[in-house]
C-alpha positions as CSV (number, residue, x, y, z in Angstrom):
1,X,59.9,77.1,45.1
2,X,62.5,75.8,46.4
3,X,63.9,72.2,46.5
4,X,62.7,69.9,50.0
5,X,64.6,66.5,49.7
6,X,62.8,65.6,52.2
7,X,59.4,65.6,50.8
8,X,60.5,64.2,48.0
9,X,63.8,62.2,48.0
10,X,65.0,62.0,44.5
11,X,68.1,62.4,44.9
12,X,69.9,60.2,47.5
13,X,73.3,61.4,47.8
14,X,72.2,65.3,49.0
15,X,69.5,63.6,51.3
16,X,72.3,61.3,53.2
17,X,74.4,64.5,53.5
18,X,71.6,66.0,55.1
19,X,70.9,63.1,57.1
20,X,74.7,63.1,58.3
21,X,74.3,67.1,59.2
22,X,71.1,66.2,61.4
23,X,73.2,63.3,63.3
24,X,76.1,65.4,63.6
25,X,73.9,68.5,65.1
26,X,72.6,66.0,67.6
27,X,76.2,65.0,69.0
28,X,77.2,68.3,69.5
29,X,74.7,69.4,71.7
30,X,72.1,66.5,73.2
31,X,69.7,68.7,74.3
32,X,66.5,67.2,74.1
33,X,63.8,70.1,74.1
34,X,63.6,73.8,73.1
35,X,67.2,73.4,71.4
36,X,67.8,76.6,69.0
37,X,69.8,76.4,66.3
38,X,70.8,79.8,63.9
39,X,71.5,79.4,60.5
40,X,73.2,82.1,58.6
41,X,75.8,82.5,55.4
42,X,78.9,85.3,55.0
43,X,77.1,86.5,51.4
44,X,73.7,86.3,49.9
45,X,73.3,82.7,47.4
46,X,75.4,80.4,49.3
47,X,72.4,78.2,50.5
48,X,71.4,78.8,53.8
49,X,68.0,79.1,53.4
50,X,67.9,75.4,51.7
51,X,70.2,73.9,54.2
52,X,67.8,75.7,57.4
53,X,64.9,74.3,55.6
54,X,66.0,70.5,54.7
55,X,68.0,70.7,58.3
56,X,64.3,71.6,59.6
57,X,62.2,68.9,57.3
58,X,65.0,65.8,58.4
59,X,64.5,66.2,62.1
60,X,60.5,66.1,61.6
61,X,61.1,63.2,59.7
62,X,63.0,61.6,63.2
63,X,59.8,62.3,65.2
64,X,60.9,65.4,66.7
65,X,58.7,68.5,66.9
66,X,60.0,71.5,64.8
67,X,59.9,75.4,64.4
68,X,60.7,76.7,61.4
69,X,61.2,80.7,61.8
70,X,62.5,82.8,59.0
71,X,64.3,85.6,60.7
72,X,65.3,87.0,57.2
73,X,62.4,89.8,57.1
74,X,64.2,91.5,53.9
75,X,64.4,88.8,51.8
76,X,61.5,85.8,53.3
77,X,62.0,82.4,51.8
78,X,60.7,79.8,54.2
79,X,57.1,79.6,53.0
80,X,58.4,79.3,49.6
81,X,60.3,76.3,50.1
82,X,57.2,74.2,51.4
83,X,54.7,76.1,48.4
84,X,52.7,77.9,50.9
85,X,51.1,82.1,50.8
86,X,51.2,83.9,54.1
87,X,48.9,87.0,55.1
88,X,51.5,87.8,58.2
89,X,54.2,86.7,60.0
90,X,57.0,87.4,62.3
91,X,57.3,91.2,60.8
92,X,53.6,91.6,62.4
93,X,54.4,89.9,65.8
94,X,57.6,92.6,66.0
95,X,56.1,95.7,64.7
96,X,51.9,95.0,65.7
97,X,52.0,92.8,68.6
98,X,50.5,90.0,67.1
99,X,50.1,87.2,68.7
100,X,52.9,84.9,67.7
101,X,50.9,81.6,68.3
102,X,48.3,83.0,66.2
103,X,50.8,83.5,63.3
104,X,52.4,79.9,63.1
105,X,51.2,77.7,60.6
106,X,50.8,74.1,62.2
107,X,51.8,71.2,60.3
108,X,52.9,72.3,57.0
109,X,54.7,68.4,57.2
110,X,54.2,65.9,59.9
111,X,56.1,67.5,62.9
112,X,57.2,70.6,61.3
113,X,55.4,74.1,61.6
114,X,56.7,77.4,60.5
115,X,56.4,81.0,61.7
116,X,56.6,83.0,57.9
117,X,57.9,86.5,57.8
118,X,56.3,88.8,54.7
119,X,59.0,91.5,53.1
120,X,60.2,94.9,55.4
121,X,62.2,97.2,53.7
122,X,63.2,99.7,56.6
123,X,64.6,99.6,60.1
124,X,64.9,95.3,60.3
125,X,67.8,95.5,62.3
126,X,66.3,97.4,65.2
127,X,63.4,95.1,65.4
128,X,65.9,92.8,66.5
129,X,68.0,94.5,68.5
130,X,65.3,94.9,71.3
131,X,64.8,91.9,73.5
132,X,61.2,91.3,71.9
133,X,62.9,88.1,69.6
134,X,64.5,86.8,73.0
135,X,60.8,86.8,74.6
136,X,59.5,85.4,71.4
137,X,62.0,82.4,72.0
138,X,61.2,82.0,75.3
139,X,57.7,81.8,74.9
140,X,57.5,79.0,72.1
141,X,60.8,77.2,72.5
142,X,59.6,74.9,75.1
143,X,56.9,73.5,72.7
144,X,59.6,71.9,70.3
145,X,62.4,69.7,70.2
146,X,64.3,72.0,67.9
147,X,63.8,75.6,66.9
148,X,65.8,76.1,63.5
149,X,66.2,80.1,62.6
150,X,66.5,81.2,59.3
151,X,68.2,84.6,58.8
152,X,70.2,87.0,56.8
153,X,73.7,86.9,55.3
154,X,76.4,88.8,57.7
155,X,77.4,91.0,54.3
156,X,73.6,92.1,54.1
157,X,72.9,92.6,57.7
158,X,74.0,92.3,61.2
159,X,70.4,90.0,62.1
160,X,72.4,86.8,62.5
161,X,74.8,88.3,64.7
162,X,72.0,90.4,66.9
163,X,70.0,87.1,67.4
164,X,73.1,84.8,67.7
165,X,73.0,85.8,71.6
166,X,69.3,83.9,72.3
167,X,70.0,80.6,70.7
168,X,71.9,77.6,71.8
169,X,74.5,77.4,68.5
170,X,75.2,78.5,65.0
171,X,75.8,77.2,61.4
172,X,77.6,78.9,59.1
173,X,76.8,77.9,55.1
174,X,79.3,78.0,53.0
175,X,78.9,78.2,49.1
176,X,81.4,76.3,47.8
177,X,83.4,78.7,45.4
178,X,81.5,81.5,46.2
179,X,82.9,83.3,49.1
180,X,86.0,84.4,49.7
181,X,88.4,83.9,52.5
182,X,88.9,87.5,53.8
183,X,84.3,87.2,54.0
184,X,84.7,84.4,55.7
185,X,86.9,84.9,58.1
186,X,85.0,88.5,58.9
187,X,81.7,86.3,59.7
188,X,83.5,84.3,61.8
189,X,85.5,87.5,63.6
190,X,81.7,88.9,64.2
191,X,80.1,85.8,66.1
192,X,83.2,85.4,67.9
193,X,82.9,89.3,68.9
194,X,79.0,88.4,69.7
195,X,79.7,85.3,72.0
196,X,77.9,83.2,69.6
197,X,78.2,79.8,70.0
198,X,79.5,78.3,66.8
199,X,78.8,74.4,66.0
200,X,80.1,74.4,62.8
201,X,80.3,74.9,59.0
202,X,78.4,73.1,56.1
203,X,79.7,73.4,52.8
204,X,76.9,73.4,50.2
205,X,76.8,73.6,46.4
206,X,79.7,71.2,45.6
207,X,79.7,69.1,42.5
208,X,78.6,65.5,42.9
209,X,81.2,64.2,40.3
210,X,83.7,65.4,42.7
211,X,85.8,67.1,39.6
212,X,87.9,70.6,40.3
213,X,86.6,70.3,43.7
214,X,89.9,69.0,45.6
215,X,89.4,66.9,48.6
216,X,85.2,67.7,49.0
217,X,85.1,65.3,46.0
218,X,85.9,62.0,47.7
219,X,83.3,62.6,50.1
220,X,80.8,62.9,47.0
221,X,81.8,59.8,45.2
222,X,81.2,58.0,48.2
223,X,77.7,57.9,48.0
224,X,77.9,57.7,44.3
225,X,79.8,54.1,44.9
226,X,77.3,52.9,47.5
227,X,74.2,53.7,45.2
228,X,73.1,50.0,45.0
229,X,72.3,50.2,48.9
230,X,69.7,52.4,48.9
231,X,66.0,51.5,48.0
232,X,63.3,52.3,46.3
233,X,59.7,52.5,48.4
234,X,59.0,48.9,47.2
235,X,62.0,47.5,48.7
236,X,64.2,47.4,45.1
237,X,67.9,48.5,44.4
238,X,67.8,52.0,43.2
239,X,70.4,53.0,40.6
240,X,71.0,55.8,38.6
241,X,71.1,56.2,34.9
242,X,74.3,57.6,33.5
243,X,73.1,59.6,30.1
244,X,76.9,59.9,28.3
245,X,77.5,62.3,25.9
246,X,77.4,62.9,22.3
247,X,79.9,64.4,20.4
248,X,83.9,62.9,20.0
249,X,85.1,65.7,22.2
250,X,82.5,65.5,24.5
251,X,82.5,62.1,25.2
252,X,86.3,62.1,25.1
253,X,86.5,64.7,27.9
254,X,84.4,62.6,29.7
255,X,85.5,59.0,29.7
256,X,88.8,61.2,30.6
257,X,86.7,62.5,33.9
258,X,85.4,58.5,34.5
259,X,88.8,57.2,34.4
260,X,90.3,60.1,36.7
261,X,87.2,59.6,39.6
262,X,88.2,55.9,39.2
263,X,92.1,56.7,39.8
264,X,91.6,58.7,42.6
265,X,88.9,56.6,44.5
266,X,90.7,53.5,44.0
267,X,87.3,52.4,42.3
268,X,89.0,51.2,39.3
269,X,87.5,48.1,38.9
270,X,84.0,49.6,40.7
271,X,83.9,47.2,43.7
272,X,84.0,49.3,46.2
């Protein structure tokens, strides 16, 4: 199963960055009902899936109504991240005609339903190139604030590019370290080529500590430093606990860490 900060937030700092992805979505396009938004990724593993479900879970949290669809037919992860088994799902409305109202699952969280897909092996990418998903859109849409779609890598499958053309924008997940410029710029060449409407770029899986991670580390220690703000449910400083290492070397290496985050935040007396 995967992790849902927003069911339970144990760990502040990736919570706020979600938080700030949510309020940043919102600027760039203030569309108040039946807004779309396409999640995809260049490779498989860089995140997307987590960042489409936490991006889903943070708006219900706001009050807004919420449609989770997983899009990603060959490799279905949405129902996993909330801890839930499916009998049918978005594979059945394409291929059997099923009635997609029938097949959403109401409520999963406050605000938040999701339309599950279960596991197809052959001929995905026609299902979408047919106009069926564009009906599907436009026959739920206007019962949400915010449709979030779930769907393949580029690398895997053309999906995200197909379905790019019904939806009002695009993110792109980045793995930090994980994909490489020419993959990149190739999933950017092929929304481009599709018209897609691209809002932006999230960069997910960088190190909190900030170290070997060039200028995304700043932005990581930020939180860190501003720890004391944030409280607990009954209204009391939450900080965390810093287990140091054993071991000469290992605790050498990393008082050499603490004193370079220190440098280079200008924290070096931690007032910030």
């Amino acid at each position: 199963m995967r992790k849902i900060f927003f069911i339970n937030e144990d760990n502040v700092e990736v919570t706020e960055a979600l938080r700030t992805l949510r309020t940043n979505l919102s600027f760039v396009d203030e569309k108040e009902k039946g807004r779309t938004i396409l999640f995809s990724s260049s490779i498989p593993a860089e995140g997307k899936s987590f960042v489409a479900a936490n991006y889903a879970a943070s708006v219900a949290i706001a009050h807004k109504k919420v449609l989770l669809i997983d899009c990603d037919i060959r490799r279905p992860r949405a129902h996993k991240s909330f801890g839930i088994k499916i009998e049918k799902g978005l594979e059945s409305v394409l291929t059997d005609g099923a009635d997609v109202r029938e097949v959403i699952i109401k409520d999963i969280m406050p605000n938040l339903d999701i339309l599950p897909t279960k596991h197809m092996r052959n001929n995905v990418t026609e299902l979408f190139v047919r106009d069926k998903m564009k009906k599907i859109l436009d026959q739920i849409k206007d019962n949400y604030d915010v449709v979030v779609l779930d769907t393949p890598p580029v690398a895997v499958a053309s999906d995200a590019v197909i379905l790019s053309k019904h939806v009002d924008g695009v993110v792109i997940v980045i793995g930090y370290d994980q994909v490489a410029k020419r993959e990149l710029e190739f999933t950017k060449e092929m929304f481009d080529n599709a018209g897609a409407n691209i809002y932006g770029f999230v960069v997910n899986g960088v190190d909190k500590s900030g170290l070997s991670y060039g200028n995304y580390g700043y932005y990581n220690n930020y939180y860190t430093y501003y720890e004391d703000y944030y409280m607990d449910d009954n209204n009391n400083k939450v900080r965390k606990k810093i287990k140091k290492p054993k071991g000469k070397i290992k605790r050498f290496i990393y008082d050499i860490k603490s004193a370079y985050i220190k440098h280079f935040s200008g924290d070096v007396r931690k007032r910030r």
